[in-house]
C-alpha positions, 0 to 999 in steps of 0.5 A, spaced: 518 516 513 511 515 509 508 510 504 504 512 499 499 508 495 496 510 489 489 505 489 485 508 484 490 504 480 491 496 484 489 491 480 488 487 485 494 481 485 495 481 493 502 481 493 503 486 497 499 483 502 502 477 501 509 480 503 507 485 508 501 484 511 503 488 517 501 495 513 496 492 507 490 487 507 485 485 502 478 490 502 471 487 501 472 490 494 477 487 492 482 492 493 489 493 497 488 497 503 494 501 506 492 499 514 491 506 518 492 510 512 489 517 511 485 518 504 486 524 499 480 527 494 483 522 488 483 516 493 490 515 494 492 512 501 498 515 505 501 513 512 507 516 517 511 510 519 518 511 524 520 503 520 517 501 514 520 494 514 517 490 508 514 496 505 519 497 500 519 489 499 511 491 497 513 496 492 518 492 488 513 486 488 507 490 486 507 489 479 503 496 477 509 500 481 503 504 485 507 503 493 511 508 495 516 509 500 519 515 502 
């Protein structure tokens, strides 16, 4: 499965830090990060995981719709 994240538009509200710290935490600048995750050329983030526990509860709580999990 892969989680997918479309930084360039977080807003910065932390609550998929705050529901699944396993797999995101706040950067110096502010923004969410996907923890391990590899980078494309827009700045999205992406990551292979076998379970991806809370992410699903990380996207149905951000509230600009921007975590994926596939």
């Amino acid at each position: 499965m892969k989680i997918k994240v479309e930084r360039p538009k977080c807003i910065s509200c932390g609550s998929c830090v705050a529901v699944c710290p396993q797999f995101f935490e706040m950067e110096d600048s502010g923004l969410a990060h996907l923890k391990n995750s590899k980078k494309d050329a827009d700045g999205n983030e992406e990551l292979e995981v076998q379970e991806p526990d809370c992410a699903r509860d990380a996207a149905e709580v951000c509230p600009v719709q921007i975590i994926k999990v596939e």
